[in-house]
PDB file with SEQRES, HELIX, SHEET and CRYST1 records, atoms N, CA, C and O in Angstrom:
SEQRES   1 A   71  UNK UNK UNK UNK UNK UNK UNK UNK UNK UNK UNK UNK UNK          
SEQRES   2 A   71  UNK UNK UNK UNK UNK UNK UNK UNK UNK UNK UNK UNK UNK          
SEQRES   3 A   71  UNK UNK UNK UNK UNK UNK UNK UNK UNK UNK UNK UNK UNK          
SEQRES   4 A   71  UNK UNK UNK UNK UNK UNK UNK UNK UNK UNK UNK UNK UNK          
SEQRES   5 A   71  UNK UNK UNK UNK UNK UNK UNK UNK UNK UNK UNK UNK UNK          
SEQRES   6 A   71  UNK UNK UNK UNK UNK UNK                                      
SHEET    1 AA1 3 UNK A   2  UNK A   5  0                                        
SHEET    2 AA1 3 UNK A  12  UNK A  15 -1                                        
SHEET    3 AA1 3 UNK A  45  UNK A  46 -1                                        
CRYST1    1.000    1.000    1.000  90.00  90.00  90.00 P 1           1          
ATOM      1  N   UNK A   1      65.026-133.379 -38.293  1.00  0.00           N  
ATOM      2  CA  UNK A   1      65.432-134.518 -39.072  1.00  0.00           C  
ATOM      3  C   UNK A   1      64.678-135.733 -38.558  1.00  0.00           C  
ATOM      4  O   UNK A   1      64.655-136.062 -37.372  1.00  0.00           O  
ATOM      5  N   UNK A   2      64.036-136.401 -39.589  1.00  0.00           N  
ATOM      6  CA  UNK A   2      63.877-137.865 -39.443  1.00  0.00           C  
ATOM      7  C   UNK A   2      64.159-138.548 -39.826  1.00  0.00           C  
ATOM      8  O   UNK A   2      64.503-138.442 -41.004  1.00  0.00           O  
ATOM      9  N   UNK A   3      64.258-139.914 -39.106  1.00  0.00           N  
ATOM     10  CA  UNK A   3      64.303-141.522 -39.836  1.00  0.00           C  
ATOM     11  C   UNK A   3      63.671-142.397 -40.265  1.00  0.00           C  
ATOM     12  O   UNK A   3      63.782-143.388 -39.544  1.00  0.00           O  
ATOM     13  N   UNK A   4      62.998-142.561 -41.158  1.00  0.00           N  
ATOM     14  CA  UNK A   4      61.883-143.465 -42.032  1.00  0.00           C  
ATOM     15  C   UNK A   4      62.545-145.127 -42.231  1.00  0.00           C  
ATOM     16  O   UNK A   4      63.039-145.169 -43.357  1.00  0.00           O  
ATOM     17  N   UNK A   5      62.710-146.470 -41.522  1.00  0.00           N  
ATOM     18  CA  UNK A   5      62.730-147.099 -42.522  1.00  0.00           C  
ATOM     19  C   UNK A   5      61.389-147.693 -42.572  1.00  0.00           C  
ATOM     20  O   UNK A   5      60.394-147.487 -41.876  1.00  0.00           O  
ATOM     21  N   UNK A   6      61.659-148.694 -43.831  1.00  0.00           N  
ATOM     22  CA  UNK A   6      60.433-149.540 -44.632  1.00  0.00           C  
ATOM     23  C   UNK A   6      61.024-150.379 -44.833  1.00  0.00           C  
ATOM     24  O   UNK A   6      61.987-150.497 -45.592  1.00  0.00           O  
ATOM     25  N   UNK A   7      60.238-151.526 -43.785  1.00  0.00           N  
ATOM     26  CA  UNK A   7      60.988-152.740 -44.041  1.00  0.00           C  
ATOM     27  C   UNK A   7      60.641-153.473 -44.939  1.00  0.00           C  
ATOM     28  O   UNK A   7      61.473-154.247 -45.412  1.00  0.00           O  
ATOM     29  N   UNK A   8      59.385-153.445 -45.409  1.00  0.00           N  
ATOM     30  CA  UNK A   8      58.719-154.474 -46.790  1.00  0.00           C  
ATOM     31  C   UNK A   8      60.216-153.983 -47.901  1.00  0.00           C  
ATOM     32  O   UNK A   8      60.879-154.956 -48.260  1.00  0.00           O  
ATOM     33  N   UNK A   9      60.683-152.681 -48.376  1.00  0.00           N  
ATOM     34  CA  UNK A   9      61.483-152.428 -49.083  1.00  0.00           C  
ATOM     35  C   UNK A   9      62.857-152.638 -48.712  1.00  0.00           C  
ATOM     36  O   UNK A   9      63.682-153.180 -49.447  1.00  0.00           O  
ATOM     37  N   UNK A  10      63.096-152.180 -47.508  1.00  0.00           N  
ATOM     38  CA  UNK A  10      64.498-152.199 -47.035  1.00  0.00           C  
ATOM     39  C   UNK A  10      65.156-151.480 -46.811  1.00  0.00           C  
ATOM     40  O   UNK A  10      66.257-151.572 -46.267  1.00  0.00           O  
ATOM     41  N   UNK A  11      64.279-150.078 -47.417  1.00  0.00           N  
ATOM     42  CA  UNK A  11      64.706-148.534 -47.464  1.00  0.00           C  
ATOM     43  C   UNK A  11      65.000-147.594 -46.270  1.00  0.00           C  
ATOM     44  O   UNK A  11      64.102-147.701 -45.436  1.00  0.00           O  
ATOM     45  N   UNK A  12      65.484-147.146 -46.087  1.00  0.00           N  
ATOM     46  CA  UNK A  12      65.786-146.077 -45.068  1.00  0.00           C  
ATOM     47  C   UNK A  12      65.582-144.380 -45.684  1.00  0.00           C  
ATOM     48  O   UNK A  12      66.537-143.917 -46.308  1.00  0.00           O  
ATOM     49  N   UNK A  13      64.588-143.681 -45.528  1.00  0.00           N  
ATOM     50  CA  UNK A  13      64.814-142.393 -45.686  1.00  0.00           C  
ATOM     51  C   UNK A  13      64.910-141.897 -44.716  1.00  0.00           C  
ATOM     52  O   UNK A  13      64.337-142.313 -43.709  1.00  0.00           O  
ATOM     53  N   UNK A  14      66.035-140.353 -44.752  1.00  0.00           N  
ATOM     54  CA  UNK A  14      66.452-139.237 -43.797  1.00  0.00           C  
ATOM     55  C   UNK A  14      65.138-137.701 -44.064  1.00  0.00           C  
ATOM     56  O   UNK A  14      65.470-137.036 -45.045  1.00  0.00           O  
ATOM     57  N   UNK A  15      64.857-137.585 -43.911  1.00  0.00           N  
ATOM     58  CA  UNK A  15      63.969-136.491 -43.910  1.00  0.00           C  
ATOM     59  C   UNK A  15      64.431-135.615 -43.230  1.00  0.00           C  
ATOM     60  O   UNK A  15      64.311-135.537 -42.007  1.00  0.00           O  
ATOM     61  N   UNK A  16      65.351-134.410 -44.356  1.00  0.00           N  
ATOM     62  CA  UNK A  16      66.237-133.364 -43.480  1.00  0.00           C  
ATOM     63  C   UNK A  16      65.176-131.967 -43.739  1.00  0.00           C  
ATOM     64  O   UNK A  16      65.595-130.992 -43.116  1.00  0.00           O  
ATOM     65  N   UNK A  17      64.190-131.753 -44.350  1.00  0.00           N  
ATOM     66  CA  UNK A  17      63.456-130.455 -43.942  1.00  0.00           C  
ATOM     67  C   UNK A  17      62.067-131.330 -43.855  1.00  0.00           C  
ATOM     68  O   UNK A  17      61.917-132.551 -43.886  1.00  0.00           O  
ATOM     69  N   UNK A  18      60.887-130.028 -43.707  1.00  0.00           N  
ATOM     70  CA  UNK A  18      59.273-130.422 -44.079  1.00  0.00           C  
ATOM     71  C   UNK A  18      59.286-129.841 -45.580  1.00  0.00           C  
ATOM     72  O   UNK A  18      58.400-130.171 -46.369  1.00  0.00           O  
ATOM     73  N   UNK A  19      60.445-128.863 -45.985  1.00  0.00           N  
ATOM     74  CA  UNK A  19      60.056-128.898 -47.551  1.00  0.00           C  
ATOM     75  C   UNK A  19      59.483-129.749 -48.132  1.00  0.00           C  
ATOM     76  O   UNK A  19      59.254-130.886 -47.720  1.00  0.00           O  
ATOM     77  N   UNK A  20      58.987-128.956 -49.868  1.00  0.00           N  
ATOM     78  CA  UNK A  20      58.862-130.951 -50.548  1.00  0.00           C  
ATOM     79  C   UNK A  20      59.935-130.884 -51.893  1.00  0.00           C  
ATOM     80  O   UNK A  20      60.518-129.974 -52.482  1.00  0.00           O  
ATOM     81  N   UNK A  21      59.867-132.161 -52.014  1.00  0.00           N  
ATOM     82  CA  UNK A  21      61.085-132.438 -52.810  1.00  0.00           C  
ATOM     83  C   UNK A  21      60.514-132.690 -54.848  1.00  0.00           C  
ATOM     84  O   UNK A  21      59.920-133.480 -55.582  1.00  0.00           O  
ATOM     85  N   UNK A  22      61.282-131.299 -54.866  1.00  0.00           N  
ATOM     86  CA  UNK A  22      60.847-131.178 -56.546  1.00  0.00           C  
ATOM     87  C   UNK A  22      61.951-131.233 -57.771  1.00  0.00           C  
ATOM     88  O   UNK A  22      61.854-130.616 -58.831  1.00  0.00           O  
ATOM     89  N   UNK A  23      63.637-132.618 -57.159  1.00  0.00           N  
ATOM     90  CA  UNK A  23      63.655-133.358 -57.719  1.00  0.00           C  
ATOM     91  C   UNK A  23      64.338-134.219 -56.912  1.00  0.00           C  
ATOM     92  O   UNK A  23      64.561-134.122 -55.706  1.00  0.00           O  
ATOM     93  N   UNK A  24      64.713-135.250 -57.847  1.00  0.00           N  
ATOM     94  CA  UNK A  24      65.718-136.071 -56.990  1.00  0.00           C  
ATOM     95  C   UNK A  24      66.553-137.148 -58.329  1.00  0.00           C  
ATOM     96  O   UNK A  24      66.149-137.665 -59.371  1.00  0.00           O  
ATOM     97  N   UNK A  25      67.993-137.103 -57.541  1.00  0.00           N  
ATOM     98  CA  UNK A  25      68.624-137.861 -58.111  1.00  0.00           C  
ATOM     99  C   UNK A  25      69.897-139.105 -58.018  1.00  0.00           C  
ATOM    100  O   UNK A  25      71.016-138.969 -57.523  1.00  0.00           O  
ATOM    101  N   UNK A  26      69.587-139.748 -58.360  1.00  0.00           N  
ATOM    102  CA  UNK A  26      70.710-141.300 -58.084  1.00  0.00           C  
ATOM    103  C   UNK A  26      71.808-140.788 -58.144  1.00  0.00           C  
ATOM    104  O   UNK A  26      72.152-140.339 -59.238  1.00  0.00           O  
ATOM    105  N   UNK A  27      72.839-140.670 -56.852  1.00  0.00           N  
ATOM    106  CA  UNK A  27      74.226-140.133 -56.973  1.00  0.00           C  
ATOM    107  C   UNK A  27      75.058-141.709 -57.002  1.00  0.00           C  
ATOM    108  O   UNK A  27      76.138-141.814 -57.584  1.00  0.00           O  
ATOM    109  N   UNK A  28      74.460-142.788 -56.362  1.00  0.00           N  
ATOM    110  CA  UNK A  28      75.255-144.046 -56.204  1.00  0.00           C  
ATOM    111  C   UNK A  28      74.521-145.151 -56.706  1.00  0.00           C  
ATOM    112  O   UNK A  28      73.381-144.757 -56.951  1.00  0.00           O  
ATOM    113  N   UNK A  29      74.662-146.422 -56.985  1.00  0.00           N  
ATOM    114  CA  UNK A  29      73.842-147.167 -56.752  1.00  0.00           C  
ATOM    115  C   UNK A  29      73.056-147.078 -55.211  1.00  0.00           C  
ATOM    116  O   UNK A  29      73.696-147.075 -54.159  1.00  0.00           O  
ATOM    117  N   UNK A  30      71.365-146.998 -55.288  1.00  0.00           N  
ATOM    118  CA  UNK A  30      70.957-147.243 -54.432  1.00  0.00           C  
ATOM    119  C   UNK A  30      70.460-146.043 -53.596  1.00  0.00           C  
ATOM    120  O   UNK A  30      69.483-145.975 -52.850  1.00  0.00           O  
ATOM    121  N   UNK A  31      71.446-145.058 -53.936  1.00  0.00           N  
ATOM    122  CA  UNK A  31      71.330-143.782 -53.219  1.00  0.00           C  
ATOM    123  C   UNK A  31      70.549-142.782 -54.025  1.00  0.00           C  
ATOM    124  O   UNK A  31      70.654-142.694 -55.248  1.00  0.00           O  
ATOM    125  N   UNK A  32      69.593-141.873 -53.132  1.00  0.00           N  
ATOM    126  CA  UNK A  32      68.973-141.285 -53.876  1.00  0.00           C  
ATOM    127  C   UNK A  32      68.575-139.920 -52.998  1.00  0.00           C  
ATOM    128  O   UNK A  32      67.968-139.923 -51.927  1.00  0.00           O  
ATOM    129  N   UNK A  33      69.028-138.852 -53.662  1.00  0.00           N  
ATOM    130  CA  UNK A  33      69.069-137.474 -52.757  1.00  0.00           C  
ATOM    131  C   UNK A  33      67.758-136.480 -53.370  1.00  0.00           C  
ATOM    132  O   UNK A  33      67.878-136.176 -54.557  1.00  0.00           O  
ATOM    133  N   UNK A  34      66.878-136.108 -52.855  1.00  0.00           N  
ATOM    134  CA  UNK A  34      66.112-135.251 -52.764  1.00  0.00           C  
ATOM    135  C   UNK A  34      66.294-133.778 -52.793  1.00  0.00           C  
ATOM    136  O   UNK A  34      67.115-133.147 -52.127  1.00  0.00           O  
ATOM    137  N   UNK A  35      65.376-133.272 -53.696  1.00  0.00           N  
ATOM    138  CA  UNK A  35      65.753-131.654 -53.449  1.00  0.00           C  
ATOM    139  C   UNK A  35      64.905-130.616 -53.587  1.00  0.00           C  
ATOM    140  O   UNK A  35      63.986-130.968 -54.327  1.00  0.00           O  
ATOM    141  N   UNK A  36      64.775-129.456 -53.208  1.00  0.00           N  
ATOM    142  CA  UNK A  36      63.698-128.513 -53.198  1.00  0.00           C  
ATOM    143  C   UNK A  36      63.889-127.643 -54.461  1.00  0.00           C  
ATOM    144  O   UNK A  36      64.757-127.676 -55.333  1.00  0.00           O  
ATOM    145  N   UNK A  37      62.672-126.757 -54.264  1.00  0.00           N  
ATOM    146  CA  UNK A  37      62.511-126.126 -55.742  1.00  0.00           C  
ATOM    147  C   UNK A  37      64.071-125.043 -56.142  1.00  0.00           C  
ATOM    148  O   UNK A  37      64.447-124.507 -57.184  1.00  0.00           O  
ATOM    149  N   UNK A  38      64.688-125.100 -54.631  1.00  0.00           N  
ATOM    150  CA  UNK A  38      66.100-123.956 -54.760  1.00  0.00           C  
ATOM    151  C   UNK A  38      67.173-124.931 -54.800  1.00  0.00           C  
ATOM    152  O   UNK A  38      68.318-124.485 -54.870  1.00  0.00           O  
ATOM    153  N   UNK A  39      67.042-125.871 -54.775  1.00  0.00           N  
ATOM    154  CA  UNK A  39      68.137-126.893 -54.806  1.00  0.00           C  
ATOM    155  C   UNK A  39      68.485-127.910 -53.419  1.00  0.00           C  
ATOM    156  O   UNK A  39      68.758-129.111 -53.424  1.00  0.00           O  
ATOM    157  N   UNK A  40      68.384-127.080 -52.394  1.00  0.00           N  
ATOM    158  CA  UNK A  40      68.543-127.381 -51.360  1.00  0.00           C  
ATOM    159  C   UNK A  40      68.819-129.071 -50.866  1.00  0.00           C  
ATOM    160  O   UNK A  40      68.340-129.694 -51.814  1.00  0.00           O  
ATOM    161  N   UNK A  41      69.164-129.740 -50.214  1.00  0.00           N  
ATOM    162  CA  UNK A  41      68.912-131.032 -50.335  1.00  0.00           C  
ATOM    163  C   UNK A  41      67.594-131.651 -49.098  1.00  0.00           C  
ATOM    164  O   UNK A  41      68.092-131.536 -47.978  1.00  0.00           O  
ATOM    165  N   UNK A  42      66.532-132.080 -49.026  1.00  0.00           N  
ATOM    166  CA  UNK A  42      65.639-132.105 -48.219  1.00  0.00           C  
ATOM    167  C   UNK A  42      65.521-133.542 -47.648  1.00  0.00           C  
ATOM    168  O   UNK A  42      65.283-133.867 -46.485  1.00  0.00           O  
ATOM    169  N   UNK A  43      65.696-134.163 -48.502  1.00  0.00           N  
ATOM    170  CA  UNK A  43      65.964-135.812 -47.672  1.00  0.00           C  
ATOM    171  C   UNK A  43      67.082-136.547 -48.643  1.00  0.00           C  
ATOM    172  O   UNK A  43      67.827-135.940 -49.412  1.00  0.00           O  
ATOM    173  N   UNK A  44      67.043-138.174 -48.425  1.00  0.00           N  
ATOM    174  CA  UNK A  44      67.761-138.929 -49.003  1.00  0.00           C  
ATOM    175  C   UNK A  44      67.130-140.439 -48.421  1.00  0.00           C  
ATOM    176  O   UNK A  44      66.451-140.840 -47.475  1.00  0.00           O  
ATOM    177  N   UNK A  45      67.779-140.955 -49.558  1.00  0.00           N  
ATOM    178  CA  UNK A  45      67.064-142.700 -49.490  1.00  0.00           C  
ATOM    179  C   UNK A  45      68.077-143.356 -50.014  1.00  0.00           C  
ATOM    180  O   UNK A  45      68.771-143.287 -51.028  1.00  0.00           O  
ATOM    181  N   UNK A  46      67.954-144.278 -48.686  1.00  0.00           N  
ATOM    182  CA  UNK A  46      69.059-145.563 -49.234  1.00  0.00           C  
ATOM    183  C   UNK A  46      67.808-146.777 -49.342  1.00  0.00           C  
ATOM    184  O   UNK A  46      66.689-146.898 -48.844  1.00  0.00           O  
ATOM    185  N   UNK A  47      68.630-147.560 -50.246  1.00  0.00           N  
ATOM    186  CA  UNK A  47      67.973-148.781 -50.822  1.00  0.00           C  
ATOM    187  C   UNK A  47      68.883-149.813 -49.967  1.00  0.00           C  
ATOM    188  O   UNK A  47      70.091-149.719 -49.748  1.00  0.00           O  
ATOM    189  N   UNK A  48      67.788-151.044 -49.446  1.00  0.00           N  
ATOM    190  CA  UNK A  48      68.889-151.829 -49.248  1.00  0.00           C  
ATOM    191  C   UNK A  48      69.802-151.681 -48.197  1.00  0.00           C  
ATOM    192  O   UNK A  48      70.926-152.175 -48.107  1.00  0.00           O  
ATOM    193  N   UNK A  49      68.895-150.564 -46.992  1.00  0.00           N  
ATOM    194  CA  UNK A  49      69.421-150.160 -45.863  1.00  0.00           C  
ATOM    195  C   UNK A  49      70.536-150.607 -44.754  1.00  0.00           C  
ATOM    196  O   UNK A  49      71.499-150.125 -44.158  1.00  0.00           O  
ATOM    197  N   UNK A  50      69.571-152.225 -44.881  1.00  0.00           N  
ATOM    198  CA  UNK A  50      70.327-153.147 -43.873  1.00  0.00           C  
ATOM    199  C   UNK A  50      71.376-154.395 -44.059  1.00  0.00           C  
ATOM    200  O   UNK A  50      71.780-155.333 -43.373  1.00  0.00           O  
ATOM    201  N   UNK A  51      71.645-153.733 -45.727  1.00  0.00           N  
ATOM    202  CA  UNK A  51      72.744-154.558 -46.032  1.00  0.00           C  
ATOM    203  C   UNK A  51      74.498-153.500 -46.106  1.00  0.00           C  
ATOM    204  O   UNK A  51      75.689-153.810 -46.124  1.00  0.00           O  
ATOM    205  N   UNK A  52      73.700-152.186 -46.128  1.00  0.00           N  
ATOM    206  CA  UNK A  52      74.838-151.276 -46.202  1.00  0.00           C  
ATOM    207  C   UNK A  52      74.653-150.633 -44.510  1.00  0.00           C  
ATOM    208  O   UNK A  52      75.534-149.806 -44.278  1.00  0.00           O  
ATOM    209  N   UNK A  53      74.176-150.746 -43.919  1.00  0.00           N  
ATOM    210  CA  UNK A  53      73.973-149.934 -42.709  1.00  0.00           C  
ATOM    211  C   UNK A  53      74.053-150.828 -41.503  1.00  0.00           C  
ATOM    212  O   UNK A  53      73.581-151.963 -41.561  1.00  0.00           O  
ATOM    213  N   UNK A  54      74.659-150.345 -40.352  1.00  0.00           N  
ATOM    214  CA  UNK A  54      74.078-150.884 -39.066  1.00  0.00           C  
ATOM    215  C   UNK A  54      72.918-150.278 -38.260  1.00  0.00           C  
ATOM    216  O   UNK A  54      73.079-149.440 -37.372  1.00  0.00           O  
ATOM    217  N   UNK A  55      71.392-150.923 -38.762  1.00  0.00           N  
ATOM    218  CA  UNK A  55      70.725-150.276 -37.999  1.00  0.00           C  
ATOM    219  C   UNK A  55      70.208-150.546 -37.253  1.00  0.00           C  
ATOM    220  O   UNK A  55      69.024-150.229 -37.133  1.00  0.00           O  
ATOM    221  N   UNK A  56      70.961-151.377 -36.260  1.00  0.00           N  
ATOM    222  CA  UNK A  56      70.395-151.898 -34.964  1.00  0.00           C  
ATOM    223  C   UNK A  56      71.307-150.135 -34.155  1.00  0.00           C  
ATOM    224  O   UNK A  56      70.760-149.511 -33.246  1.00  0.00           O  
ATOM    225  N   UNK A  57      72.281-149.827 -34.597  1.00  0.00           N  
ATOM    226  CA  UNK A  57      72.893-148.310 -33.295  1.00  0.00           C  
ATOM    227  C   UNK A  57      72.458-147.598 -34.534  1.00  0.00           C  
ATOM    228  O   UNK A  57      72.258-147.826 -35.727  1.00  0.00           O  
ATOM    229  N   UNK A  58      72.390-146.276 -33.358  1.00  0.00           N  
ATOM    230  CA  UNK A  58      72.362-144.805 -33.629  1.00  0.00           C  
ATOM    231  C   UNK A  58      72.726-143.811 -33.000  1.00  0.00           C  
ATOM    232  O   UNK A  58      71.983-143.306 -32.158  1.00  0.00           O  
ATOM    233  N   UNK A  59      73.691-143.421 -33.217  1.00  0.00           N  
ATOM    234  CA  UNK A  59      74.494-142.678 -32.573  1.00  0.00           C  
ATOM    235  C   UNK A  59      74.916-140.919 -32.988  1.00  0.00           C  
ATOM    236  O   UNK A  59      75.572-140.598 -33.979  1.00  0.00           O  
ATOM    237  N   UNK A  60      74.423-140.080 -32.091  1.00  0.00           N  
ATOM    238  CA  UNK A  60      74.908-138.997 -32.204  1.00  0.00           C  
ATOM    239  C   UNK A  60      75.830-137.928 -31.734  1.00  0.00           C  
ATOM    240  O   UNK A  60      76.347-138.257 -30.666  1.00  0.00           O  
ATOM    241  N   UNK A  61      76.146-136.972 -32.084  1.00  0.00           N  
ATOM    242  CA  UNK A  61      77.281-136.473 -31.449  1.00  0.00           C  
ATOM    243  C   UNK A  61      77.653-134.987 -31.906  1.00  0.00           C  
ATOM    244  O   UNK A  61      78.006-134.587 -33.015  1.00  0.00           O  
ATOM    245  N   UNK A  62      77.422-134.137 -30.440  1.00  0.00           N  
ATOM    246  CA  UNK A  62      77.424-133.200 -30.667  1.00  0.00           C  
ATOM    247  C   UNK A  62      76.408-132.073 -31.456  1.00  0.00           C  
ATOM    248  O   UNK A  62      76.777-130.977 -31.876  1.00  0.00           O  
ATOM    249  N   UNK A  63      75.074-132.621 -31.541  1.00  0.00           N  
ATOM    250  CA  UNK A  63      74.167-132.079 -31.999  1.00  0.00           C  
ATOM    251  C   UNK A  63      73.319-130.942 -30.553  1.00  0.00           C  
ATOM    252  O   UNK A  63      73.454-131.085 -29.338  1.00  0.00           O  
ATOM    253  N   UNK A  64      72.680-130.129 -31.133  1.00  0.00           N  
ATOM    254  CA  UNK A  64      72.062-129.110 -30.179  1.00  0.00           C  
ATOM    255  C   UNK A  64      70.637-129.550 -30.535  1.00  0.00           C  
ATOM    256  O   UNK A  64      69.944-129.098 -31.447  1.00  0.00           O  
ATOM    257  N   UNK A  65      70.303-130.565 -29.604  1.00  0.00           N  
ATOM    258  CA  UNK A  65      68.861-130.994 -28.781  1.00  0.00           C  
ATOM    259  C   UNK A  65      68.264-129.848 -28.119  1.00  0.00           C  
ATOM    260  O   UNK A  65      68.580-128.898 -27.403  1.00  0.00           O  
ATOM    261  N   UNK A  66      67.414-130.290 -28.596  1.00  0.00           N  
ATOM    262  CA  UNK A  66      66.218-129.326 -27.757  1.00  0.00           C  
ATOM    263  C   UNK A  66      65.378-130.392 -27.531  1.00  0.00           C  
ATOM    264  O   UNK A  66      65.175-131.384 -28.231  1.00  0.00           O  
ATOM    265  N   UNK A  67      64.750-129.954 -26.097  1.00  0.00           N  
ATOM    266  CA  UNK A  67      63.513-130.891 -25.684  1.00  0.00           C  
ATOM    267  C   UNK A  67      62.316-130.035 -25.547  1.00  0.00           C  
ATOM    268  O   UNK A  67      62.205-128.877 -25.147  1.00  0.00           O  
ATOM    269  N   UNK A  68      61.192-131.139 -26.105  1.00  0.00           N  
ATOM    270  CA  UNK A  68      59.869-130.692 -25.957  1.00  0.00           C  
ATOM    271  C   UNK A  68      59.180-130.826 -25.189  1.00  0.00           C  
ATOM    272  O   UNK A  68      59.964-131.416 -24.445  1.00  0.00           O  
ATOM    273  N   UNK A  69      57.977-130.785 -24.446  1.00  0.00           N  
ATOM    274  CA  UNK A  69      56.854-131.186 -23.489  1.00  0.00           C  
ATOM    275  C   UNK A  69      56.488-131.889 -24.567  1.00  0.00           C  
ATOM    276  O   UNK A  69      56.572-131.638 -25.770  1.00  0.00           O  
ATOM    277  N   UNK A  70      55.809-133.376 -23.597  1.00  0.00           N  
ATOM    278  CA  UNK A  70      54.729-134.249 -24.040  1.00  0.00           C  
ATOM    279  C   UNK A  70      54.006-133.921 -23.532  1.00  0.00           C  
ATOM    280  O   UNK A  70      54.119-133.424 -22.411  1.00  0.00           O  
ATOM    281  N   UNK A  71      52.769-134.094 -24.271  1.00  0.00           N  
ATOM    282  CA  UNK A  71      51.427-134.110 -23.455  1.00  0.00           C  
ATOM    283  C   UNK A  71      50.701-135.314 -23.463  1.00  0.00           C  
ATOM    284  O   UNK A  71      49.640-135.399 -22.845  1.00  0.00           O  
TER     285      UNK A  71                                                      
END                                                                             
């Protein structure tokens, strides 16, 4: 999973696979969910990130990390 924002827009995308996304659709104002050719959901985009979001924290919990080597 990643976190994309864009601040020229304001947007925040989640990038939940490397699939690609062959559709997508407005479930809220603003909100916009991504999906693969099986349905799957592969990312999502909020509009307007930092008026609905706190994204100064990020906080997780209970997820199974794995660490990589840097080189």
């Amino acid at each position: 999973m990643k976190l994309h924002y864009y601040a020229e827009t304001d947007s925040l995308y989640i990038d939940l696979s490397s699939k690609r996304s062959a559709d997508s659709r407005e479930v809220a104002g603003g909100l916009v969910v991504d999906f693969d050719a099986q349905g799957d959901v592969v990312g999502i985009d909020i509009d307007y990130a930092s008026t609905k979001l706190d994204l100064k924290t990020l906080e997780t919990v209970a997820l199974p990390f794995v660490t990589t080597k840097s080189t």
